[in-house]
C-alpha positions as a printed Julia matrix, in Angstrom:
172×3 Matrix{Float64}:
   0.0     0.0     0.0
   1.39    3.4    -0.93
   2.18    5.66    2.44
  -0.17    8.3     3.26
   1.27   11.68    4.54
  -0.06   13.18    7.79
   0.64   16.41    8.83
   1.96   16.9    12.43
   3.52   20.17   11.91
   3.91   23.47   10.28
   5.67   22.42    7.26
   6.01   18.99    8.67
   4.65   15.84    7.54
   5.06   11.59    8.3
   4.5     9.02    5.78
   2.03    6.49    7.37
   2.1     2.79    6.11
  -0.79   -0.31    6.58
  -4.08   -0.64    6.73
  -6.99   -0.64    8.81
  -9.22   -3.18    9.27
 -11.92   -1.4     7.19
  -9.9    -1.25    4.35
  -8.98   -5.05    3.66
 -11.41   -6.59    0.94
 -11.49  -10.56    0.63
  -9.92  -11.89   -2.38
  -7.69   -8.98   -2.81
  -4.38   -9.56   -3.71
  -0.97   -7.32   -2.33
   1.84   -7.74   -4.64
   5.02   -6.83   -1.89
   8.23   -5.25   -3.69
  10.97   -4.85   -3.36
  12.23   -8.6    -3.82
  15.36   -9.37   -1.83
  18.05  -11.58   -3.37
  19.4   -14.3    -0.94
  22.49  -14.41   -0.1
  25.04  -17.26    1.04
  25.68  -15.17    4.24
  22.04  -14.64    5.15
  21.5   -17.82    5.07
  24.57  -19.15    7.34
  24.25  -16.39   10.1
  20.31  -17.13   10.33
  20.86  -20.55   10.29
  23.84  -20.88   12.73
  22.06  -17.96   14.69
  18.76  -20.07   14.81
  21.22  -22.93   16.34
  20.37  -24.88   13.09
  22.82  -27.7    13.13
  21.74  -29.23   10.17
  24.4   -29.17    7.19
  22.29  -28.58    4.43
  22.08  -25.35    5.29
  26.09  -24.37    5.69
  28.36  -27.07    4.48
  28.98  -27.12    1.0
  30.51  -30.46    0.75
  28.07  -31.91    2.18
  25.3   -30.23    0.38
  27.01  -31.38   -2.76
  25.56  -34.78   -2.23
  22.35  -34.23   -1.6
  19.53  -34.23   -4.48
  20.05  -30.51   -4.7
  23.69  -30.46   -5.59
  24.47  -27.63   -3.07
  22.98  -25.84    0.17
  19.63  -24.52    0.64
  18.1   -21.7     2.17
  17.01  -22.68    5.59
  13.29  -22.8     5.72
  12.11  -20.66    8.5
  14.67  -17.84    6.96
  12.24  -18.19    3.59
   8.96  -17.67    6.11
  10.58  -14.95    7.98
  10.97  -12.65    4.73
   7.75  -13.09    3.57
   6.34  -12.26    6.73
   8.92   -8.95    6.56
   8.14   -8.21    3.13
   4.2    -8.35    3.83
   4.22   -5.96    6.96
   3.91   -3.11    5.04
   0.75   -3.65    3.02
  -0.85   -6.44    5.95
   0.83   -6.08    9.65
   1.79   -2.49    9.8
  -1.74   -1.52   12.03
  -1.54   -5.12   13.26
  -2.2    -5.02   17.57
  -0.85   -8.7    17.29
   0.3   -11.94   15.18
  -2.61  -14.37   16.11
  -1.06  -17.61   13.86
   0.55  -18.69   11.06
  -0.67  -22.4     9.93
  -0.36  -24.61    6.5
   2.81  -23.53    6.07
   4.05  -25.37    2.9
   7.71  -25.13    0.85
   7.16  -26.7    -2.12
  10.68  -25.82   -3.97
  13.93  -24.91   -2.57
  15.12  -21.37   -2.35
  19.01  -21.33   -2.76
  21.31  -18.37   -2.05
  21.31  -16.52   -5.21
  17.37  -16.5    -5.75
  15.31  -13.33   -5.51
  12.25  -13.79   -3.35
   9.15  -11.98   -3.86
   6.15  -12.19   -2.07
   2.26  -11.56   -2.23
  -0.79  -11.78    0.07
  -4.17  -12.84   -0.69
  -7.15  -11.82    2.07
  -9.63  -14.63    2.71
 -11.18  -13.99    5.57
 -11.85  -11.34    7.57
 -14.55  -10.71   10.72
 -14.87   -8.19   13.53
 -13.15   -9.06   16.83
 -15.89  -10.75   19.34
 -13.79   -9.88   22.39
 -12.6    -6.28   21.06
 -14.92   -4.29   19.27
 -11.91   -1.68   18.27
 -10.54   -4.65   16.31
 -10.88   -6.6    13.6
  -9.58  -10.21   12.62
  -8.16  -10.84    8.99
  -6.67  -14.03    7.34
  -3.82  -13.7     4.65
  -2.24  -16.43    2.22
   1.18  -15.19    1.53
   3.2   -16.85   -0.75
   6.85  -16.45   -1.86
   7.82  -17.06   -5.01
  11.75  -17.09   -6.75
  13.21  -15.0    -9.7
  11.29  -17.98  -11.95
   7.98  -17.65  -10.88
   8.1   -20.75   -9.0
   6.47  -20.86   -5.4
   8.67  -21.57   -2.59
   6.56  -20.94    0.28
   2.82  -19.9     1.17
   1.29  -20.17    4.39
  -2.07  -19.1     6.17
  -1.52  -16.21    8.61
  -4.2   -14.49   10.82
  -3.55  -11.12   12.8
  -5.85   -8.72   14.93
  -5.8    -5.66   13.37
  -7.0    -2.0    15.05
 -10.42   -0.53   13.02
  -9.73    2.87   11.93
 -10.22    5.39   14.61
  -9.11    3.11   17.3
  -5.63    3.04   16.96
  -3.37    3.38   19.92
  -2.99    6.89   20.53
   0.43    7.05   21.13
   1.15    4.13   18.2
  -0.63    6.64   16.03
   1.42    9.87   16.81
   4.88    7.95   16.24
């Protein structure tokens, strides 16, 4: 979602990202750009960070003998930037994460691939327990530089309805 500029100021003005809960429509589709190409050091520090001890993810040698011929990106790295990439247009008003679920990886990512991400709404209902709130379901899905889906997973987050937003989240 483009930013929206407030103005808090004589001659002074913020850029405001997300959205509302009002303004999410089912079936509509966020495209999020920029991409981000992978590279052989993201994927060791987050893996060794993670305390990932398996060698697919590090060791070349090893990796070379595998069905994929050489190390892949470590798989909660992959779900991490699509969640990063869709905050903008999906989390940025988001009062909490509620879930993530179905998450599938269908085809390696491998350092060197540019990941790109979208996010489908299919679901969305008012909050029973908040009425300032909102509840909306998202399928993101990652895709590399070939079109070809790497990830996708449900994810579900409590969002604030316009007008409701923390005061002093909204004057940040």
């Amino acid at each position: 979602m483009a930013g929206t500029v407030k103005k808090v100021g004589e001659n002074r003005y913020r850029e405001s990202f997300g959205r509302y809960f009002e303004d999410f429509n089912i079936g509509d589709i966020y495209e999020h750009r920029p991409g981000r190409t992978i590279t052989e050091t993201d994927n060791t520090w987050f893996t060794l960070l993670t305390m990932n001890t398996h060698p697919m993810h590090f060791d070349a040698e090893y990796a070379k003998h595998s069905e994929f011929g050489r190390c892949i990106v470590c798989s909660p790295l992959t779900v991490a930037l699509i969640v990063g990439m869709s905050v903008t247009d999906v989390s940025q008003k988001a009062i909490a994460n509620l879930g993530w679920k179905e998450i599938r990886l269908p085809h390696p990512l491998f350092a060197g691939d540019t990941l790109t991400a979208e996010s489908e709404v299919l679901d969305k209902r008012e909050s029973k327990s908040r009425p300032s709130a909102g509840l909306v379901t998202v399928k993101s899905r990652g895709f590399n530089q070939d079109g070809k889906l790497v990830c996708e997973f449900d994810r579900t987050i409590l969002v604030a309805k316009r007008g409701f937003e923390n005061e002093e989240k909204a004057n940040y």
